[in-house]
VMD Tcl script that builds the backbone (N, CA, C; Angstrom):
set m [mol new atoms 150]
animate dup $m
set s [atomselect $m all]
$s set {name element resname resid chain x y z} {
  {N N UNK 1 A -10.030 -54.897 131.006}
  {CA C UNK 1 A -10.068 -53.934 132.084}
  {C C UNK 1 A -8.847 -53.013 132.041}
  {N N UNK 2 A -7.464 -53.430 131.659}
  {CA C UNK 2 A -6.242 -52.669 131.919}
  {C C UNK 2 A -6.479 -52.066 130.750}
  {N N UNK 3 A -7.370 -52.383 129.041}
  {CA C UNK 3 A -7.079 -51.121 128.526}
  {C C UNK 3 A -8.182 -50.373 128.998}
  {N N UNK 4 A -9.253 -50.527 129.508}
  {CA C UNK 4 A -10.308 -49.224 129.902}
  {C C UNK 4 A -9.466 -48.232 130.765}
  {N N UNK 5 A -8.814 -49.401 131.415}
  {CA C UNK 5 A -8.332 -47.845 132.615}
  {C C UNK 5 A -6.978 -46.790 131.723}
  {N N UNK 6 A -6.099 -47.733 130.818}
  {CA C UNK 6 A -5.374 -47.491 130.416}
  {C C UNK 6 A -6.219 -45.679 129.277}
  {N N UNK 7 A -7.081 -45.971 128.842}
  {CA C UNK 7 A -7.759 -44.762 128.298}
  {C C UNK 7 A -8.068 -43.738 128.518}
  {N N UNK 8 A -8.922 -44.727 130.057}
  {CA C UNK 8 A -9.189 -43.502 130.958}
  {C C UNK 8 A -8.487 -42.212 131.343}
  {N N UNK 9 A -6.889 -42.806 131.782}
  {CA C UNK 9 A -6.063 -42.011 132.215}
  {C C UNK 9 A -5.491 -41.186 131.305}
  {N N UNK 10 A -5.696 -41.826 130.259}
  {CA C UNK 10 A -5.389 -40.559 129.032}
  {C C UNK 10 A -6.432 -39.593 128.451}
  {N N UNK 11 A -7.379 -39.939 128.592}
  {CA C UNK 11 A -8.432 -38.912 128.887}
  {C C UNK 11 A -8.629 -37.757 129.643}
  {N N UNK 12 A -8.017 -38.259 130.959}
  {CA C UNK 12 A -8.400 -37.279 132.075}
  {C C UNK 12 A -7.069 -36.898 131.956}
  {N N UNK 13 A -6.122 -37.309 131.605}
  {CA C UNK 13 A -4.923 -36.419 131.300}
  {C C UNK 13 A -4.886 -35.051 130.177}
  {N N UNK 14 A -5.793 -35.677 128.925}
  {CA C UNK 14 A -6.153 -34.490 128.286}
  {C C UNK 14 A -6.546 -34.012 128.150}
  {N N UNK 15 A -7.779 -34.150 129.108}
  {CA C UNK 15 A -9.306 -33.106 129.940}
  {C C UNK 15 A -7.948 -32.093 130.876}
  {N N UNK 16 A -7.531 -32.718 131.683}
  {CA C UNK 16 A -6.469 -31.547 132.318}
  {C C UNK 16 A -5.989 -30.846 131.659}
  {N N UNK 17 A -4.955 -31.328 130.687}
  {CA C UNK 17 A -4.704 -30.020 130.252}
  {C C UNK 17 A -4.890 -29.051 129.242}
  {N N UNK 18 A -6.185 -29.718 128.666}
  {CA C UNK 18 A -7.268 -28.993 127.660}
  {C C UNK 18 A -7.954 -27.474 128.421}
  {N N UNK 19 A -8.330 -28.103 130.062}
  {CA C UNK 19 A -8.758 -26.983 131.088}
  {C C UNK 19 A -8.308 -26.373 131.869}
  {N N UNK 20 A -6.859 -27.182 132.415}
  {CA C UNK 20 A -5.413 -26.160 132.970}
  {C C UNK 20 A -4.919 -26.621 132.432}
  {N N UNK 21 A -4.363 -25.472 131.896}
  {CA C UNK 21 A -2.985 -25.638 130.800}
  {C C UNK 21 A -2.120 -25.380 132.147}
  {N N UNK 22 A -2.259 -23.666 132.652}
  {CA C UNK 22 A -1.480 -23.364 133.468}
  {C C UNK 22 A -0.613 -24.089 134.595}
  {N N UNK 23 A -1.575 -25.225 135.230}
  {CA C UNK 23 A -1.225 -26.241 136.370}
  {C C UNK 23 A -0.865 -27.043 135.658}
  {N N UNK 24 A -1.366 -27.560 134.820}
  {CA C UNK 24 A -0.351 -28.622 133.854}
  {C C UNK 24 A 0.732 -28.137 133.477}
  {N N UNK 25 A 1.480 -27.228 133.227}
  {CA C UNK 25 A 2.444 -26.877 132.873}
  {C C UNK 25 A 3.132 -26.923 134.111}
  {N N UNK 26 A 2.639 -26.094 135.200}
  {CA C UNK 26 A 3.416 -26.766 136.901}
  {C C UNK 26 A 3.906 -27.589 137.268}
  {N N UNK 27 A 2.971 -28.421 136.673}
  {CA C UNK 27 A 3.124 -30.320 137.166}
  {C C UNK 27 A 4.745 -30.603 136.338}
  {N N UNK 28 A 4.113 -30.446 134.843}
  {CA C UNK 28 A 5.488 -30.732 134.213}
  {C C UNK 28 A 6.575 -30.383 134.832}
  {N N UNK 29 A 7.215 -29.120 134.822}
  {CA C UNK 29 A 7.970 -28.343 136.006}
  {C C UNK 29 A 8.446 -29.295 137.131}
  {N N UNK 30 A 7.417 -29.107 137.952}
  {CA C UNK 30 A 7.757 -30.055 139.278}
  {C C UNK 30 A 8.473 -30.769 138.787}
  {N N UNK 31 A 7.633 -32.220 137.692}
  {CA C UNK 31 A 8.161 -33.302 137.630}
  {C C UNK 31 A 9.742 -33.242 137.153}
  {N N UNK 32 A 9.688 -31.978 136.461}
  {CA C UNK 32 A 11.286 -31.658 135.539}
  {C C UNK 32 A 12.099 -31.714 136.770}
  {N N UNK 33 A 12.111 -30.465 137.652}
  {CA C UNK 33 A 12.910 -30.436 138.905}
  {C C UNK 33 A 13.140 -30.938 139.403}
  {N N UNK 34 A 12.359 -32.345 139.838}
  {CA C UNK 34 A 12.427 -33.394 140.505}
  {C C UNK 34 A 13.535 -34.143 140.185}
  {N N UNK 35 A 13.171 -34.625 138.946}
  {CA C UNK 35 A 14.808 -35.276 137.986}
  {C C UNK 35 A 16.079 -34.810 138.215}
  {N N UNK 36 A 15.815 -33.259 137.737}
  {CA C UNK 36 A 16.944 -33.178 137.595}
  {C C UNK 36 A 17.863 -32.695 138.938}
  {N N UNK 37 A 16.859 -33.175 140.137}
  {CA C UNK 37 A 17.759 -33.058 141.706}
  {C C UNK 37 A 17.680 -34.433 141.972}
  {N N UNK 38 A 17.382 -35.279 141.618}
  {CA C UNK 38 A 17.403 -36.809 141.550}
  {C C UNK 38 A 19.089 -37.341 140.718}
  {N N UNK 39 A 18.848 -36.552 139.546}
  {CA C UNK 39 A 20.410 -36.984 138.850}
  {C C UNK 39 A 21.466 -36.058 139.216}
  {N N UNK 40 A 21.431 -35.175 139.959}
  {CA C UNK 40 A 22.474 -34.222 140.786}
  {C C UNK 40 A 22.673 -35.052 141.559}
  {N N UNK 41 A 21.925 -35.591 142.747}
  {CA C UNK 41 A 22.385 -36.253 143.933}
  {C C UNK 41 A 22.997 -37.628 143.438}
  {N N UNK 42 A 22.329 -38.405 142.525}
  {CA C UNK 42 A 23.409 -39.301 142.165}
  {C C UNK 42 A 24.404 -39.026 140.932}
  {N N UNK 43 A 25.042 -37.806 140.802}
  {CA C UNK 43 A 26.380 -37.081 140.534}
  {C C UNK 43 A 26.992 -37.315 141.060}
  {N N UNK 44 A 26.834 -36.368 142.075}
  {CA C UNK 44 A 27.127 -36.116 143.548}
  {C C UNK 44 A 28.067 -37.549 144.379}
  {N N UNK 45 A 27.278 -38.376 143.858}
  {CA C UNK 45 A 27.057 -39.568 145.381}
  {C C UNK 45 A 28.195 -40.111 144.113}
  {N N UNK 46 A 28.228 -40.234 143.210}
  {CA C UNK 46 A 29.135 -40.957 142.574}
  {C C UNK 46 A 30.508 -40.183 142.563}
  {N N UNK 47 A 30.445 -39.185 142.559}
  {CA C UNK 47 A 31.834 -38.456 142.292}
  {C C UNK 47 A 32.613 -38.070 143.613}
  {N N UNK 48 A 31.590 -38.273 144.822}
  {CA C UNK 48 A 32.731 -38.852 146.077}
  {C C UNK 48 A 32.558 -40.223 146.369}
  {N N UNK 49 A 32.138 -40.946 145.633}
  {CA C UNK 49 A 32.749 -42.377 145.517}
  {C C UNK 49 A 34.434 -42.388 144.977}
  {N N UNK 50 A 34.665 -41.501 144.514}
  {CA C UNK 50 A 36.070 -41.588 144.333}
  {C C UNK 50 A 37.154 -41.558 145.150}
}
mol reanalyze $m
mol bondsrecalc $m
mol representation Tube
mol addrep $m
């Protein structure tokens, strides 16, 4: 069962962005931005730990 689903999701991951590229490329984005205000704030949080 965990590899059917495991396929699945890679399927419909490359049905997405076979048919939006454009929003798939968004998503990526988002997810990029996300990080990299995730590892700012713990910069941040560490360097007035000092």
């Amino acid at each position: 069962m965990k590899k059917f689903l495991k396929w699945g999701a890679i399927a419909l991951l490359v049905f997405f962005v076979v048919t939006q590229p454009g929003d798939a490329a968004g998503v990526v984005r988002s997810l990029g931005d996300g990080l990299v205000n995730i590892a700012s704030g713990f910069s941040s949080f560490v360097t007035n730990l000092a």
